[in-house]
N, C-alpha and C positions, 0 to 999 in steps of 0.2 A: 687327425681322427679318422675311422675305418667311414669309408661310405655306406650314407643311410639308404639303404633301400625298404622298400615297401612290404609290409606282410601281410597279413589278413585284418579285415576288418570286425572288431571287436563292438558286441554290444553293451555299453555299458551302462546300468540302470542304478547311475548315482549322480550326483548332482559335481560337474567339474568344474573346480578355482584354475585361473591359470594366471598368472605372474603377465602384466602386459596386458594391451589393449583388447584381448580377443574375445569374440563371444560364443560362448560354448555352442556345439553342434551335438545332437542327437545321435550322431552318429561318430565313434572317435576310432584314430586309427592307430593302430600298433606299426612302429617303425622298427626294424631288427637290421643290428650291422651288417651281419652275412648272406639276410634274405630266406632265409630259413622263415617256415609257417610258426606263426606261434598256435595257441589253443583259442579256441572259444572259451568266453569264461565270464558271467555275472557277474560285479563287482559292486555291495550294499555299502559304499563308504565314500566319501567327499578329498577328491586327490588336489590337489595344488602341486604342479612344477616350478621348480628351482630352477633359474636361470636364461639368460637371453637368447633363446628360441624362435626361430621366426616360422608360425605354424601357417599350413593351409586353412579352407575349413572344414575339414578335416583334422582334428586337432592329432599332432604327433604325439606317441609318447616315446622317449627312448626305447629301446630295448634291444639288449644284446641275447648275440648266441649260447649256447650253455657252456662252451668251452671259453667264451669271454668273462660274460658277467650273467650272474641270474635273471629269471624271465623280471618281468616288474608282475605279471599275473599270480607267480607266487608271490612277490611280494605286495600286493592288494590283495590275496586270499586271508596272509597273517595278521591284518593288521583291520578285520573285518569289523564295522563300526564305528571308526576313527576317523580323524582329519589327518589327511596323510599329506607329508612335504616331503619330496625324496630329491636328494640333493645329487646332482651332477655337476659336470666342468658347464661355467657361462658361453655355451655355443664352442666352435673347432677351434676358436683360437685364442681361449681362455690363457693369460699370461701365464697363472697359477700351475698350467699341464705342462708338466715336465717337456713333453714334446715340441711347446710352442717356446723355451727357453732360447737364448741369444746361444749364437754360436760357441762362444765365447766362455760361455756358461757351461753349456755341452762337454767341452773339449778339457775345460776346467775337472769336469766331473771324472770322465775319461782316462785323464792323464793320473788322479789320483789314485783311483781303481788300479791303472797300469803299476806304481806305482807299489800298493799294497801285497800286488798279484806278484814282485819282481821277488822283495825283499824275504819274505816268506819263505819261498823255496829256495830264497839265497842260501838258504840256515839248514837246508835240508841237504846240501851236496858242499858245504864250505870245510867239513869233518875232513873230509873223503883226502885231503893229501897229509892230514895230521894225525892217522888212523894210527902211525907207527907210536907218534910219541902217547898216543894214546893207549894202547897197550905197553909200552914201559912202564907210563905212569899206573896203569893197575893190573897189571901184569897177568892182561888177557894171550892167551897162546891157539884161540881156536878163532879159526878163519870165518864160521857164521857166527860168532854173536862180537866179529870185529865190525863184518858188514851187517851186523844188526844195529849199530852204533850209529850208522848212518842211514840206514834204509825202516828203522823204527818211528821217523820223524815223517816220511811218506806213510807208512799205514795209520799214523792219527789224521791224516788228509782222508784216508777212507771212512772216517767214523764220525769226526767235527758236521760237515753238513749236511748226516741225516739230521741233527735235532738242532742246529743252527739252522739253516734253509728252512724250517717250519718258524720259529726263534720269528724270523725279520719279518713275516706276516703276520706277530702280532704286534711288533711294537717297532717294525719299522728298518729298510735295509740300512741305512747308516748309522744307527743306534747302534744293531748287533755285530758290524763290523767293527765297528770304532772300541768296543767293549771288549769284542774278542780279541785284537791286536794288543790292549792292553793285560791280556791273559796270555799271549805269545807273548812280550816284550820280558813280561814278570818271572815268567819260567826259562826264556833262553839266557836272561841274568844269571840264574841258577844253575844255569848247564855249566856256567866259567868258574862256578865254586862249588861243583862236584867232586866229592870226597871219595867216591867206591863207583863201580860198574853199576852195580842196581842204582845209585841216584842218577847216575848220565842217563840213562835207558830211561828211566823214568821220567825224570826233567826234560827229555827230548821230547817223550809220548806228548806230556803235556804240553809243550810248547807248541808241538803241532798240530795238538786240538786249535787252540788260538789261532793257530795262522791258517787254517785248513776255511777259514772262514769265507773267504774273497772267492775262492772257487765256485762255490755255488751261488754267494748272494751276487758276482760281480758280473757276471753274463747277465742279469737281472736289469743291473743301471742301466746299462746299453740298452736291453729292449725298451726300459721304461722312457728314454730320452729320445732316441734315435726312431725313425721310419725307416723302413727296408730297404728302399732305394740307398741310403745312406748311411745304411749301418756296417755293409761289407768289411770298409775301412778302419773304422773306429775296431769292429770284432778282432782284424788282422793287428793291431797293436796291443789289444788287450791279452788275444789270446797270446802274442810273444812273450811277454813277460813272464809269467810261470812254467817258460820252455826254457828261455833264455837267463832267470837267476840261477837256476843248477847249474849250469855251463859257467857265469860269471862264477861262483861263488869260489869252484875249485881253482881257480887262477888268482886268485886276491889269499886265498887259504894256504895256497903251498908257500908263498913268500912269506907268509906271516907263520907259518910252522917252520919257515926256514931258518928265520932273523928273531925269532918271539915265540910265545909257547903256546900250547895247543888252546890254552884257555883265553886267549883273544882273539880265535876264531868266534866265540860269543860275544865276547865283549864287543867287538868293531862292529856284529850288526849290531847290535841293541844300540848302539851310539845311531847308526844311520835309521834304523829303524823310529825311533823317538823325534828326527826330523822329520819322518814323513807322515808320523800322528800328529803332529802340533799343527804340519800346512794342513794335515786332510780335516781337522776340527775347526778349520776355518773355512773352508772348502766347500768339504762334501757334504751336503743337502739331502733332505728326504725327496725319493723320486716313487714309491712305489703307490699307486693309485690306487688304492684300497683306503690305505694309512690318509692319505693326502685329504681328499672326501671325506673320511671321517672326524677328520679334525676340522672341516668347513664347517660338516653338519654338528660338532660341538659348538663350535663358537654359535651358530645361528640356535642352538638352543638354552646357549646362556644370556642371548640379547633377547629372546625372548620373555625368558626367565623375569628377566631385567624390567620389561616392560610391562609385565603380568598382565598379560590380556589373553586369550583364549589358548588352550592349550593344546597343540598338535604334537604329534606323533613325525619326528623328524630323522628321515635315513638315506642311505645311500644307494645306488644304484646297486653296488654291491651285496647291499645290509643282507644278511643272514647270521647265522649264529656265529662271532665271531670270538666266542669266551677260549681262552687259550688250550681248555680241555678239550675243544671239539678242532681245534685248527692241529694242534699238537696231534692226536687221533688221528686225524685225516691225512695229515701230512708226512709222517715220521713211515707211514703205510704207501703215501702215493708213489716215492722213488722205487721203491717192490713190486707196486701194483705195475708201474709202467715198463719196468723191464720183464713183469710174465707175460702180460698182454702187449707188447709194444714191439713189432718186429723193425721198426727203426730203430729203436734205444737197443733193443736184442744184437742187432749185427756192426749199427755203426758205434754202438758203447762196446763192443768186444774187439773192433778193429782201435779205437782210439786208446782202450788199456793194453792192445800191443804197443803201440808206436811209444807209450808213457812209459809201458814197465822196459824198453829196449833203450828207450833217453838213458833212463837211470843205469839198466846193464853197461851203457858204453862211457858211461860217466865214471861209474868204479870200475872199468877195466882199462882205461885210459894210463892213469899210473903205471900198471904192470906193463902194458907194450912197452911205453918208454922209461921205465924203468929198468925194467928185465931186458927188453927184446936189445934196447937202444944207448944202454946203459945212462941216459942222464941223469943230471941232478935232479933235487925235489923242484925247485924253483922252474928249472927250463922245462921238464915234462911239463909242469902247468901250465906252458904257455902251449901247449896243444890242444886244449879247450879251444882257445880262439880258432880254431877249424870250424868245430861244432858251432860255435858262437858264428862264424859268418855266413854259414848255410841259411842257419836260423833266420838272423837280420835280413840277410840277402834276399832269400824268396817271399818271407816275410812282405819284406818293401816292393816288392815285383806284385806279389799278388794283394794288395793293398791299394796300388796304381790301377789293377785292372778288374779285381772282382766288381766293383760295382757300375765301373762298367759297362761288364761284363752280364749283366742283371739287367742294366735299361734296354740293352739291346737285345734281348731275349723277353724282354719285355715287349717291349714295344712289337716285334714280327705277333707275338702272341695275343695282339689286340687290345694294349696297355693294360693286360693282368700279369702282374708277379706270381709267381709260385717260388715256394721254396728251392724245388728241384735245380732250378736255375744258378745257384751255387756250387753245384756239382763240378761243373765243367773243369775248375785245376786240380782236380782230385785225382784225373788221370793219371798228369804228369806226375803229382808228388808221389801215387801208389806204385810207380816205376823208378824215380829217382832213389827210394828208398833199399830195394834189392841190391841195385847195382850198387852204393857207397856200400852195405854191406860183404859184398863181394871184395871189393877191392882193398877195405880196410884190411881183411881177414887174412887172403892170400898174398900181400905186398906185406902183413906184419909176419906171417911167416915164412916168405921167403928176404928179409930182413932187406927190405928192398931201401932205398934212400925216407928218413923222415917223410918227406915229402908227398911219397904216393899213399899212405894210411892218414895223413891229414885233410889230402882231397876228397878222399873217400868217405870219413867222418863229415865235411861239410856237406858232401851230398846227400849223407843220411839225414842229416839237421836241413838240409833244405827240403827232402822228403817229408821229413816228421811235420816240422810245423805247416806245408802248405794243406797235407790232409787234415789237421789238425783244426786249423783255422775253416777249412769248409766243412769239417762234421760240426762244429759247430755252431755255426753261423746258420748250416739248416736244422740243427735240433734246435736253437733258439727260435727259428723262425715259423717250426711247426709246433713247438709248445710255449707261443707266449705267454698267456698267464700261468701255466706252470713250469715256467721256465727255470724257478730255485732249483723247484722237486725231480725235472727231466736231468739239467744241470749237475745234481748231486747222484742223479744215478749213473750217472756215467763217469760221477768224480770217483765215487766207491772202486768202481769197478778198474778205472785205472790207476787210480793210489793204492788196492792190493795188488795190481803188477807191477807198480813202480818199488812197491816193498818186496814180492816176491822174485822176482828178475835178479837183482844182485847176488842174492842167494845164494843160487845155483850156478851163477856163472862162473865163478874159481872154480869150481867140481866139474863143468862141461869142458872150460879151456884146458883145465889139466888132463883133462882126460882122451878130447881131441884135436885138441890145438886150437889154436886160431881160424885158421885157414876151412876146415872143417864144420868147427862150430858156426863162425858166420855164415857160411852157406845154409845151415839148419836153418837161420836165423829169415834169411835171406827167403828161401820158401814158403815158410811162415806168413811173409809178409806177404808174398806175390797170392799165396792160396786167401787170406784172409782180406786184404785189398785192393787186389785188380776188382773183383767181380763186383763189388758192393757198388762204383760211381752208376756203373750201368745198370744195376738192380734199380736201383732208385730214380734212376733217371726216365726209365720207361715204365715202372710201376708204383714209382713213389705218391702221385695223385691217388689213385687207386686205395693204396695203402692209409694213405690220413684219411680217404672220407669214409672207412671203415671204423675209423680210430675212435674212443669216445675221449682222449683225450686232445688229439693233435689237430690242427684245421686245417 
């Protein structure tokens, strides 16, 4: 739980219940996590506290930041005349808060998240080496709506969690996952018994609504579970997963277009796909603390009920209007609102839809080197993925050892306060490891140099990609934690349009200046767009949130 510190003392001219032995004081104090002043403020109504508190006399009352949870002063303004009982977690180490759950538990949750986040974008790059017999079978002849085939199932990733991510703050993060996967599963069936071009395109869109889900709600589990000191690692495995099923997917898809038809490229995920809904509905648990409290402060309203004895007024720390017309309103609006106002979500959601929409470009032009350049089979080009794929795992697993820490020690000189910024630090290396594989992929495929050197070059981009990958988001979750769906999906929008536009264009750029050429474009790109941002942030990122009205 965030440390209570002290705000201003509040006079209040009502009569206070308090749960426990304590006897009210005349004079009662507002406690606020961040330390932030609350208001002065009259309160004509009888408060009763929920839960095992151990007060001065000075009696506490909760209360958080604006960017955590509402003041409790609004919430004793609305509820003016009443017997109020506002329900919180039982003290910091309430079993119930997600946070205080068993390791065990944790990693349970984690691993299924990883999980959901794999298989999803399995299904969005698995097309990509059966693209040929895919045009046979409907006898497409134009090069963009062959890579539309594939790159259509990324832009329903840009669309799914604007109104999913508001979705699981009403009715809960595991709910809307669990529901939405069974809306992917149902249409990527469909995609293996598409009859014409418009239903593949279609059944793709849709399929990727469903699975576009895990994106925004799954950075979510982790904040709700994990504390910052220990979240570093858990974010580096989550976030591999939806870097690393596009790279798996094309390596399992070329042998199965090779040996079998293009139509159990669907079939085989939905097979694996339906094993990993049956464990996650045994699994995965509600963590999101809104939802959690609300359903406490039910239950304490239906033993009351039960009891029929006086009748109070019973809410959450959170309680405010939470009817799905005013959370849907607010939130379908807040991923817009944070990237006009939000010059972190502005530069590092524009650097991370590079690094997303260049995955994707090297995923579908993968085939053509070693196809064209290198003459291979269908079957052995795909096994040049696994380049990509060990960058990924590789730095992956490096900065997972050390980012956090990487955090206690930057911590600790800092006089044991974390800050976000503090994530920053491998963002260096991967914003330069990514140039250079770009460079070498490009000029070794055009100078037709052995396999070998455009494979090394591939892992370095894939080690590049996911190490900034994993620290942009490890500190966007960590400067918008309670809005972390709505931060999360603006930055998914944003690079799920360049993961669908990227492909696009890249047959029209390589044809036009090769290889060798085009990745150098590619290559600058990244260097103008990613060297400057670790340092930006790193000497003005403090600066920049306590500006913020959303970040902390």
């Amino acid at each position: 739980m965030p440390d209570r510190r002290q705000g201003i003392l509040h006079s209040v001219s009502s009569t206070l219940t308090l749960r426990g032995d304590h006897a009210p004081n005349s004079v009662h104090q507002i406690v606020t996590d961040s330390g932030r002043h609350g208001i002065l403020q009259s309160v004509s109504s009888t408060l009763t506290l929920q839960g095992g508190r151990t007060l001065n006399s000075a009696h506490q009352i909760p209360e958080q930041n604006q960017s955590q949870k509402p003041h409790n002063s609004e919430l004793l303004a609305a509820t003016d005349g009443k017997d109020i009982l506002i329900i919180d977690w039982d003290g910091p180490d309430d079993p119930q808060n997600p946070r205080n759950w068993s390791y065990r538990r944790k990693w349970a949750t984690a691993l299924i998240i990883s999980a959901f986040s794999f298989i999803s974008p399995v299904s969005s790059s698995m097309v990509a080496p059966a693209i040929d017999q895919v045009a046979s079978a409907f006898r497409i002849n134009n090069d963009v709506v062959l890579a539309l085939t594939t790159s259509i199932f990324v832009l329903a990733f840009a669309m799914g969690p604007l109104f999913l991510g508001p979705l699981s703050e009403i009715y809960g993060r595991s709910r809307v996952l669990q529901l939405s996967n069974l809306w992917y599963l149902a249409w990527n069936i469909g995609c293996g018994f598409a009859q014409s071009e418009s239903q593949l395109l279609a059944f793709r869109f849709l399929a990727g609504i469903g699975g576009s889900a895990v994106l925004s709600i799954g950075g979510g589990f982790v904040g709700d579970c994990w504390v910052p000191e220990e979240r570093g690692q858990v974010v580096a495995i989550v976030a591999l997963a939806p870097l690393l099923g596009p790279v798996v997917g094309p390596i399992t898809g070329a042998w199965i277009a090779q040996f079998s038809t293009w139509r159990w490229v669907f079939w085989s995920t939905s097979i694996v796909d339906v094993v990993i809904h049956v464990v996650g509905f045994f699994i995965l648990q509600e963590t999101y603390e809104p939802i959690l409290l609300e359903r406490k402060a039910e239950r304490i309203r239906k033993s009351m009920d039960a009891e029929n004895g006086p009748q109070r007024t019973v809410c959450t720390v959170f309680s405010q209007d939470r009817s799905w017309q005013t959370i849907m309103a607010k939130s379908l609006s807040r991923p817009f609102a944070l990237f006009a106002h939000e010059p972190i979500i502005q530069l590092l959601g524009i650097y991370m839809a590079y690094l997303y929409g260049l995955l994707y470009l090297f995923l579908t032009t993968i085939p053509s080197i070693f196809l064209g350049v290198y003459q291979q089979s269908t079957g052995i080009a795909g096994l040049h993925y696994i380049a990509l794929g060990i960058g990924l795992v590789g730095a992956c697993q490096l900065n997972a050892t050390t980012t956090d820490k990487i955090y206690v020690h930057l911590k600790s000189k800092n006089g044991g306060v974390g800050k976000p910024e503090f994530r920053l630090p491998a963002m260096v290396p991967g914003s330069l490891l990514l140039p250079i594989g770009c460079l070498i992929v490009g000029w070794t495929s055009e100078a037709h140099v052995h396999w070998i050197a455009p494979d090394i070059g591939m892992a370095l981009v894939g080690a590049g990609i996911i190490v900034s990958f994993q620290c942009i988001q490890t500190y966007i979750l960590e400067c918008f934690s309670l809005y972390a769906a709505s931060a999360i999906a603006a930055v998914a929008f944003l690079r799920s349009l360049a993961g669908f536009g990227f492909p696009l264009f890249a047959p029209a750029m390589y044809n036009t200046l090769g290889f060798g050429k085009g990745d150098t474009i590619l290559a600058v790109a990244a260097i103008v767009l990613g060297c400057p941002a670790p340092w930006i942030f790193w000497y003005y990122g403090e600066r920049i949130r306590n500006s913020s009205r959303h970040a902390r």
